[in-house]
N, C-alpha and C positions, 0 to 999 in steps of 0.2 A: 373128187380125185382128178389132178389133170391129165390127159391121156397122153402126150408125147413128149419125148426125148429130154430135152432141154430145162422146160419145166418142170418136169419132175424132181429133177437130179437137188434142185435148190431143196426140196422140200423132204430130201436123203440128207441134207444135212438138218434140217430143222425135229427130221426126227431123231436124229441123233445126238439133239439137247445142245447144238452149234450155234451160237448167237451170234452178229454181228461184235466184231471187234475182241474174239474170245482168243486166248493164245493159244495155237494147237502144234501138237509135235505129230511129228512121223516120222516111224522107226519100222525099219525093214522093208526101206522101201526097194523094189526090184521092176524089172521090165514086167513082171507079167501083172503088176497093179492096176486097177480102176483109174485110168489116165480122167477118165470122165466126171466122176467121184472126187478127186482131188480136186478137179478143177473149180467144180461146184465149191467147193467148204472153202478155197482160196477166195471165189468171188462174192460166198455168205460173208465173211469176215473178215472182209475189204482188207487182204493182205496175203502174203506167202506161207506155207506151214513150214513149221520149222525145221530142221533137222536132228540126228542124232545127237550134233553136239552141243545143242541150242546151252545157252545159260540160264534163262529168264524161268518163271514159276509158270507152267503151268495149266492150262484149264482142261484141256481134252488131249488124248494121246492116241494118235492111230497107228494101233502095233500089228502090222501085217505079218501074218504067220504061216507059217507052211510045215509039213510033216516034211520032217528033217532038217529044220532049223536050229535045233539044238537042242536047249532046257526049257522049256516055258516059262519053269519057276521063276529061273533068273532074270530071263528077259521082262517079266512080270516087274520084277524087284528093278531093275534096270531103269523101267517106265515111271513105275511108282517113285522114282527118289525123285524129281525137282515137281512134282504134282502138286499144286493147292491143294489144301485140306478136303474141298471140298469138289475137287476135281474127277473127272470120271477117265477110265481107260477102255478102249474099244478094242477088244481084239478082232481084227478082221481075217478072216477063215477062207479058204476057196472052197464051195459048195459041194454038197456031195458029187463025186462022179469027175469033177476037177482036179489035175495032175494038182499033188499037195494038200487034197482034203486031211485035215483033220478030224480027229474025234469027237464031239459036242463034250464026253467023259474024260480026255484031256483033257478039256480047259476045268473042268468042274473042279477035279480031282484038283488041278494045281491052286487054285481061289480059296480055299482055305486058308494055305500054306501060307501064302504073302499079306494074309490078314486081311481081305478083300471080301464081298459079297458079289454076286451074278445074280444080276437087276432083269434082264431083260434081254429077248436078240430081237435083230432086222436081221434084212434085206438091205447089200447096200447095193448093190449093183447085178448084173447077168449071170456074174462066176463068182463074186465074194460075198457072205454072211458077215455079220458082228454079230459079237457078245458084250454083253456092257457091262464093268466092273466099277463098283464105289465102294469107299470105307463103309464098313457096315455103323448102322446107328447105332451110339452107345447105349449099353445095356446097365449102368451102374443104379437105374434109378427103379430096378426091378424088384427090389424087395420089398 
């Protein structure tokens, strides 16, 4: 594990399944975001993340969320429509005890609904968590 600042942050995106040259969106972004965290996933994948209004397909989505943001469901469904098939969405949370914590139970509860699975969480930064959402594996070859 590398121990300080800088190196690390690279290795926040690699755990967050971010490759070099991957197209990422981000959605809801606000002042009080992981300026340090963006910066990292810009420099992984030698490029800008995109924004709300991006048109392109696709591969990772950093939906930062906050208690009082809205619906999750929708914003969920929001993210999910120009995602590759095979695309993942990260919702990023502010930790507990952080103005804006969310529930772990909201997000769960909403990942049903939009046809989603919840894979796994990090660590992305000081004050923010992710949750990591994928198309669940098809189940049609189970009888």
């Amino acid at each position: 594990m590398v121990a300080a600042g800088d190196a690390d942050k690279g290795s926040v995106a690699e755990r967050l399944g971010i490759k070099p040259d991957m197209v990422v969106q981000e959605i809801g972004w606000d002042e009080d975001v992981d300026d340090d965290l963006r910066a990292a996933i810009e420099e992984h994948i030698g490029g800008d993340l995109l924004d709300e209004d991006a048109d392109e397909v696709i591969d990772v989505v950093l939906l930062w969320w906050r208690e009082g943001d809205g619906d999750l469901v929708d914003a969920i469904m929001d993210a999910r429509a120009p995602l590759d098939e095979s695309g993942v969405i990260w919702v990023l949370t502010p930790k507990t005890g952080q103005p804006g914590h969310v529930e772990p139970s909201e997000i769960a509860e909403a990942v049903p609904t939009v046809g989603l699975a919840q894979t796994s969480n990090a660590s992305v930064g000081a004050n923010w968590a992710g949750t990591k959402l994928v198309s669940p594996k098809s189940t049609k070859s189970k009888r």
